[in-house]
N, C-alpha and C positions, 0 to 999 in steps of 0.2 A: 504493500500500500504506500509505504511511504516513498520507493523508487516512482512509484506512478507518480507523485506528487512532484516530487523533485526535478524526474527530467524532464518536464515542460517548461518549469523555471531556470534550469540550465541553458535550457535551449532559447531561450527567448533573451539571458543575460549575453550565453555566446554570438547571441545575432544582432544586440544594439553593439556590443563593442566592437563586432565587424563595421559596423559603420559609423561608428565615434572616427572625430577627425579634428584635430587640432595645429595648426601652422605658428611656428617657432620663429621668432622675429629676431634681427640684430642689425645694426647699423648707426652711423654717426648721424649726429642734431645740430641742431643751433636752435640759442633760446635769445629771444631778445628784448630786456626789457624797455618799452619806451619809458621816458621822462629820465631813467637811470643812464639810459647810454651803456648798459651794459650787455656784452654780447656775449653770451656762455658756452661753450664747445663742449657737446654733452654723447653721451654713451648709449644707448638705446637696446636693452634688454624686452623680449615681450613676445605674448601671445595671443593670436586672434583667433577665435572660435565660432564656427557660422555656426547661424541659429537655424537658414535653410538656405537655398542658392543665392539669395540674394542681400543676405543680413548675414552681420555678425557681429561678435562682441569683442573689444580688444582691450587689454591690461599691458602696459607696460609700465618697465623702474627707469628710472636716467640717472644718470649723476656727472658732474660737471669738471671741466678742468677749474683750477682756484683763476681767478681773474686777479690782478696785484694792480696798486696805482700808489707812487706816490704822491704825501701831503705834507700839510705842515698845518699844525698846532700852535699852542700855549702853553707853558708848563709853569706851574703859579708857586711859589716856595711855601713850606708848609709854617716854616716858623717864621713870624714877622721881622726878625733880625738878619736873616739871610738876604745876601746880596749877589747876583740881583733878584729882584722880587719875580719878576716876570721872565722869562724868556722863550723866544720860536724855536721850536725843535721840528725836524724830519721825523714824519712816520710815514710806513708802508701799512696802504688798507688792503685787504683781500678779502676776496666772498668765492665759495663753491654751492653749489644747486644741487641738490637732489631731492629728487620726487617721484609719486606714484600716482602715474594717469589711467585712466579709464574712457571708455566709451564705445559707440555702437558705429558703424559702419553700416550704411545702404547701397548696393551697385546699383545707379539709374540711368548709365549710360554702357555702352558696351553690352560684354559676359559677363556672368559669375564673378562666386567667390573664385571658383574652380579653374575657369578656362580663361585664355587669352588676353585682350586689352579689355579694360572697365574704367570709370570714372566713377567715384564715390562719394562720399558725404557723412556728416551726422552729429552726434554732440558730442561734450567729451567733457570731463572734469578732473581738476589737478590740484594733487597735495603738494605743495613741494615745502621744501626747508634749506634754510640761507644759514650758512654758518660764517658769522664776518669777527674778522681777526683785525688787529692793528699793534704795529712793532715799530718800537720807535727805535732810528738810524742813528739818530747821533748820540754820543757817550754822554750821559747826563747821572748825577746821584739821586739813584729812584729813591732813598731815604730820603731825601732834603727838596724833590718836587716830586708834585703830581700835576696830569696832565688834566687841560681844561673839559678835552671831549675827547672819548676814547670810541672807534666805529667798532664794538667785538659786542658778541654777543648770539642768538640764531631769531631768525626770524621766521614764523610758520607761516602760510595763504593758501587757503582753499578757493579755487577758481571754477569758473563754468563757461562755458565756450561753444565754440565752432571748429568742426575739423573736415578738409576735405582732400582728394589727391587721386592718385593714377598708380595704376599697377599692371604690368605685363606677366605673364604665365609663359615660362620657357620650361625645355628639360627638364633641366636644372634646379628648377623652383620657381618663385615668385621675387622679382625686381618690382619696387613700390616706392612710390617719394608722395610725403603728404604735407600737408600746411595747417596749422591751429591758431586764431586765436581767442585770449581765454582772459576772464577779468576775474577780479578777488574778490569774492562778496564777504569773505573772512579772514582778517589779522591780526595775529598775535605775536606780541614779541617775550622772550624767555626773562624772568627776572634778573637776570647777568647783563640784558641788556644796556647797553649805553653809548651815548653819542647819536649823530644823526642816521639813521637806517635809509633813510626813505633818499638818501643820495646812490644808495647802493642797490635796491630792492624798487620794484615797480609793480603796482595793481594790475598793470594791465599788459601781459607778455603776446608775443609772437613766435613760435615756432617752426622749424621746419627740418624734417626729417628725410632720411633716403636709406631703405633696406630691403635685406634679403630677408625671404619668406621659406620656411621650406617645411611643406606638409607631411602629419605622421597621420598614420590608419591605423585602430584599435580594433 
């Protein structure tokens, strides 16, 4: 009795995972925030999973080269006897990105998930996290100043967006380049925060991507 039971559930488990299908994404980015000027050279990890020929859903992680710039400062003496009271120092700011995107893919022009050329479309929403540092260059006694505004600390923003792009089906796999962009309807900054972020960090980014796709069968 319980064989009777069993193998129809085997067999119905054996025949979705025959047609489970999941496509393994990689390829380089660019993130770029307006009003920041900052321009991010990012990694691109990820997988898209069609829901049927013409949808699917796509996850991927990114993380960033650091971007460096230097600045300069204030550095204020701590005890009133120290001379001189004020002085401009060199620092170097840096920021690196990493995040975890989501969103859904439509083909409404072309083929498929599956076959040939397509054009696509859809939403997409992004956590990312800004981790900003600042090192000051010139030799100074960090006992005897502190500086006026220090850019270190991380900055979180959840976004929501627009994402669209092309993709070709070879051999090989799947060649794809797409374009996002995505605004922060959420920001927070970590309690270490300090100094000005919002020279380093933008609400409102642009992306764009270019990778290899290559589909597994289950």
């Amino acid at each position: 009795m319980k064989a009777k039971i069993l193998l129809p559930i085997i067999l119905v488990i054996v025949s979705f995972s025959a047609k489970a299908q999941v496509g393994l994404m990689i390829g380089p980015g660019l993130n770029y925030g307006f009003g920041s000027g900052q321009l991010f050279k990012t990694l691109n990890l990820g997988v898209e999973i069609p829901r049927d020929e013409s949808a699917s859903i796509v996850i991927r992680a990114y993380a960033s080269l650091k971007n460096t710039k230097m600045d300069s400062t204030f550095a204020e003496a701590i005890e009133l006897g120290t001379s001189p009271s004020v002085m401009m120092v060199n620092v170097k700011n840096g920021v690196t990105q990493y995040g975890l995107q989501g969103g859904t893919r439509r083909y409404f022009v072309g083929s498929n998930f599956d076959y040939g050329f397509g054009l696509y479309g859809g939403t997409v929403f992004d956590f990312s996290f800004y981790k900003l540092s600042s090192k000051v260059t010139d030799p100074i006694d960090e006992s005897a100043y502190r500086l006026q505004s220090s850019n270190s600390g991380s900055v979180f923003l959840l976004s929501f967006g627009l994402q669209g792009g092309v993709k070709k089906q070879f051999a090989f796999g799947t060649i794809f380049t797409d374009l996002s962009l995505s605004y922060a309807i959420v920001a927070a900054g970590s309690s270490k925060l300090s100094g000005d972020a919002g020279s380093q960090v933008s609400a409102l980014n642009f992306g764009f991507t270019i990778g290899y796709r290559k589909d597994l069968f289950f």
